[in-house]
C-alpha positions in Angstrom: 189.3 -1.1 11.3 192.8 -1.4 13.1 193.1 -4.1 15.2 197.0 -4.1 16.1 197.0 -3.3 19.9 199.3 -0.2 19.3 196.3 1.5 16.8 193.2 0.7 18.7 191.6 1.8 21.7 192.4 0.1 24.9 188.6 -1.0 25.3 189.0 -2.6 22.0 191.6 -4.8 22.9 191.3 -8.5 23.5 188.2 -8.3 20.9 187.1 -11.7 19.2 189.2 -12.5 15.8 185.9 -14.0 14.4 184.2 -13.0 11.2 180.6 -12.9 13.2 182.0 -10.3 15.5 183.8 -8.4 13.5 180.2 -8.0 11.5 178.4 -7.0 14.3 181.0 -4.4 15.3 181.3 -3.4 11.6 177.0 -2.9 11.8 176.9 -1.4 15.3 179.4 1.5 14.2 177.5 1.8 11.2 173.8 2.3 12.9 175.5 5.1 15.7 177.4 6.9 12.3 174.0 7.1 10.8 172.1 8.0 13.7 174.6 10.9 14.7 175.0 12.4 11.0 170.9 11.9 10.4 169.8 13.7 13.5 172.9 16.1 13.7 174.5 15.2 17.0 178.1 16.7 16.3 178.9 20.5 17.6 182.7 20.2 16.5 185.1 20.6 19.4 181.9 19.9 21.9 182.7 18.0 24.9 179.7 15.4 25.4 178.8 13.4 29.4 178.6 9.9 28.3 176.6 8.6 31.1 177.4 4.9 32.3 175.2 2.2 33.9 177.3 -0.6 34.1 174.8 -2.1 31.8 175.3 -3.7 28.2 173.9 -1.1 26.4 176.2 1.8 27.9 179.3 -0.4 27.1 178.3 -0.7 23.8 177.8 3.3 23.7 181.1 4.1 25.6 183.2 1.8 22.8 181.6 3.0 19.9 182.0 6.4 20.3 185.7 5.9 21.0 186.0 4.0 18.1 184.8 7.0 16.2 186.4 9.5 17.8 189.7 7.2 17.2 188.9 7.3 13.7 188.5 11.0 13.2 184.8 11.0 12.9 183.5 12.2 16.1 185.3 15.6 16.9 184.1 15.7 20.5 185.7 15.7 23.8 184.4 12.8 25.8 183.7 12.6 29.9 182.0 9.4 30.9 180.3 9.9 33.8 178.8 6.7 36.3 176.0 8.6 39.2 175.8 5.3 42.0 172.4 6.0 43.3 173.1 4.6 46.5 171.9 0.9 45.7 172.5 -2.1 48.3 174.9 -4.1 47.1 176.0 -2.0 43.9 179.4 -2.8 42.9 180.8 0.6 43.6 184.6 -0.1 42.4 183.3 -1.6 39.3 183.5 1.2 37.2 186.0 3.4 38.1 188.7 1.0 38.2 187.1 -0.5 34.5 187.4 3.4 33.2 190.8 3.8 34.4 192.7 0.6 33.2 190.8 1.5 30.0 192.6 5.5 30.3 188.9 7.0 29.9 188.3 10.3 31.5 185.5 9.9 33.9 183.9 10.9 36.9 181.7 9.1 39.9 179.5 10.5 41.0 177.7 9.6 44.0 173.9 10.9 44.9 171.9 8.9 47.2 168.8 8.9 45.1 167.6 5.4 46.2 166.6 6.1 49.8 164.2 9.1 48.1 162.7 6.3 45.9 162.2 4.0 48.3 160.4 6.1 50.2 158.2 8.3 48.1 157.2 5.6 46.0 154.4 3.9 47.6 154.2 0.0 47.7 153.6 -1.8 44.7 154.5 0.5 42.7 157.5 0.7 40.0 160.4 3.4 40.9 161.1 3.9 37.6 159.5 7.4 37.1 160.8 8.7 39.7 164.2 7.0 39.8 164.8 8.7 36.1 163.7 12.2 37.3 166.3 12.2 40.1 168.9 11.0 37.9 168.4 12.8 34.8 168.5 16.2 37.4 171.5 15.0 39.2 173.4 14.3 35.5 172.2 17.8 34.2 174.0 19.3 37.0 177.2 17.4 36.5 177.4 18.3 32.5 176.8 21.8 33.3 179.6 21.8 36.4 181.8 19.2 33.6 180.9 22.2 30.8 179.2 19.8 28.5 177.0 21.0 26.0 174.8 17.0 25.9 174.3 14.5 28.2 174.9 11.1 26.2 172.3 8.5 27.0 172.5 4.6 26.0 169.0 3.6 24.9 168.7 1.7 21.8 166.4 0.9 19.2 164.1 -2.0 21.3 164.0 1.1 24.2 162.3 3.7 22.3 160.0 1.2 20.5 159.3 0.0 23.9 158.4 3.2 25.0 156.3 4.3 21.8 153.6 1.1 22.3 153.7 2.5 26.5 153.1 6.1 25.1 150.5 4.3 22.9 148.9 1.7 25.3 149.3 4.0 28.8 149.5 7.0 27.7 146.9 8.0 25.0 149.6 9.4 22.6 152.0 8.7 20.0 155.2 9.7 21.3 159.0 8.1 22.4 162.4 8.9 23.0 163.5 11.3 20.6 167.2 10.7 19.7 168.2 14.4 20.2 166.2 16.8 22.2 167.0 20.1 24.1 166.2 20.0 27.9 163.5 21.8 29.6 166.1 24.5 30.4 166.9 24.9 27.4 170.9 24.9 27.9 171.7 20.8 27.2 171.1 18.5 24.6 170.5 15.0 25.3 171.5 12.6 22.6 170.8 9.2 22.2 173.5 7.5 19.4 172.3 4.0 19.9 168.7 4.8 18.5 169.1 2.9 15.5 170.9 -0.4 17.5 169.2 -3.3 18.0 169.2 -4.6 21.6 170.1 -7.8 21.4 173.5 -6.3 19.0 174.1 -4.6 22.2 174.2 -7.8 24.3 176.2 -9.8 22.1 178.8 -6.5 21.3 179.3 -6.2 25.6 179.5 -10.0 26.0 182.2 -10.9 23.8 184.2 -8.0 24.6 184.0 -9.7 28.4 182.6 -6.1 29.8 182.2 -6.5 33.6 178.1 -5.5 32.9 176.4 -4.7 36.4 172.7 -5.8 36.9 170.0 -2.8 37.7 168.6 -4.6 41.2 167.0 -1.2 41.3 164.4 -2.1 38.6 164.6 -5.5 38.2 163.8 -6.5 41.3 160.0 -5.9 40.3 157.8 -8.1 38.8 155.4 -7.5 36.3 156.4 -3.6 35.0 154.6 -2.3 32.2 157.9 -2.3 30.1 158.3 -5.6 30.8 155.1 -6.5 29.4 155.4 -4.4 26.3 158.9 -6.4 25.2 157.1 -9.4 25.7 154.5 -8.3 23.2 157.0 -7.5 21.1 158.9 -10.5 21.6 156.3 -12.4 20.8 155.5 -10.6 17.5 158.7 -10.8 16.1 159.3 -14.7 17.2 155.9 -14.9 14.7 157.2 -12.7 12.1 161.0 -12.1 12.5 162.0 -8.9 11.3 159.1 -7.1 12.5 160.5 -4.9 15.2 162.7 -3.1 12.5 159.4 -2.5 10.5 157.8 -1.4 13.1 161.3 1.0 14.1 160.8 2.2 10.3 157.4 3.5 10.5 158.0 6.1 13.2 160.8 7.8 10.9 157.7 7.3 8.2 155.4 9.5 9.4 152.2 10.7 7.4 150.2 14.0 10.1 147.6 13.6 7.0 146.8 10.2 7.8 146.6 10.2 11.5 144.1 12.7 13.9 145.4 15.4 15.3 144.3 18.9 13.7 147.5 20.1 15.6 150.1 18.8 13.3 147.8 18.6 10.0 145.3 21.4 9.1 142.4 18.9 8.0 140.0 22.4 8.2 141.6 24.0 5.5 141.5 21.2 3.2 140.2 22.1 0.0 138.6 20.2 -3.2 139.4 21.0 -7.3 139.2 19.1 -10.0 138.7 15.8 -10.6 142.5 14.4 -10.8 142.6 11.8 -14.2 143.0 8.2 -13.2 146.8 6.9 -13.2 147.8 4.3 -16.2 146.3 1.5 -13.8 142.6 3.5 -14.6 142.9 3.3 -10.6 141.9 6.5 -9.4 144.5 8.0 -6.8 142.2 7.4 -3.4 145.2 9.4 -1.1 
């Protein structure tokens, strides 16, 4: 990597000298590399809407693909894009002036979707469902007026494990966020570079870079979300057994449609018997 001021990005500069970070910088470049070249993210001379929270996790997704696209592996035009949702109290100038000290092309957008929230969601319960709807429309719209071909998203590995154990524990399915998928109109992608970053790389990357991270007041002003419980769980599991949540990442690139249910994906009618197959050296017969 090139850290003299004059060969680096802007939002690289100022980054910690230490041996830890440089590490974790090394790694997180290294998970979105693989995640874009495994899933095949990269239409050359594409121009991609990086869509911007505020949050740790869309830092960390803004930087690293500029450090690639500095590098002269990620031959894509990028337009970051920040929607304020009309939030009390959201740091509105945040952003835009970040983006242009930083000289990254971007574009506010504003859409008051919290007002609709607020009052078709009934008391007590979470906004989130709808929140995303509203948003992922309103950020459709933009790549299409921007001439994007995908919409860039920042969830990370711990988010789409999250959302496979809520698939599994509300929703009766195995399912989560894919990291590419074609929307329902069938004209964007949406990709999701960060699937193979571990949160908490996320959080220490944005922090020692000294991001100005805004707070989602929006969803974190409730207590006791579903999501919320889930990362406990899974806190919890991988306090007891560290390492596990990566495991657990693994096995839903390690699927086996023989070994689960669902006639859909795996014809279990047609199977068929033959012959006896020999025992292996072990003399332990091969049980499937």
């Amino acid at each position: 990597m090139l850290d003299d001021l004059d060969d680096i990005h802007p939002l690289f500069h100022g980054a910690p000298k230490s041996t830890e970070f440089k590490k974790l910088r090394k790694r997180i470049v290294q998970n979105v590399r693989e995640a874009i070249e495994q899933y095949g993210m990269i239409e050359r001379d594409a121009r991609w809407l990086v869509c911007l929270s505020g949050g740790k996790d869309s830092y960390t997704l803004l930087a690293v693909l500029y450090e690639l696209k500095w590098r002269g592996l990620l031959p894509v035009d990028l337009l970051a894009c920040n929607l304020d949702q009309g939030q009390p109290g959201f740091p509105a100038t945040v952003l835009p002036e970040f983006l242009s000290k930083m000289g990254v092309p971007h574009r506010i957008e504003y859409q008051d979707t919290y007002s609709i929230v607020v009052d078709k969601v009934p008391a007590g319960r979470t906004y989130c469902a709808l929140c995303s709807r509203l948003r992922r429309g309103n950020l459709y719209r933009v790549a299409r007026e921007e001439g994007c071909s995908a919409v860039v998203l920042g969830h990370h590995r711990d988010d789409i494990l999250e959302t496979f154990f809520l698939n599994l524990f509300h929703g009766s399915r195995l399912a989560t966020m894919p990291p590419k998928l074609v929307n329902e109109d069938g004209d964007l992608f949406v990709y999701r570079p960060l699937a193979h970053v571990a949160e908490e790389d996320c959080e220490k990357f944005a922090r020692s870079m000294n991001y100005p991270i805004i707070p989602c007041d929006l969803c974190g002003s409730q207590d006791g979300l579903q999501r919320q419980q889930v990362k406990g769980i899974l806190d919890q599991w991988e306090k007891n057994a560290p390492g596990r949540r990566q495991k657990m990442f693994r096995a839903l690139m390690n699927t086996r449609p023989s070994h689960l249910l669902d006639p859909s994906i795996f014809d279990f009618k047609g199977l068929t018997i033959g012959p006896r197959k020999e025992a292996d050296k072990s003399g332990i017969p091969d049980l499937g």
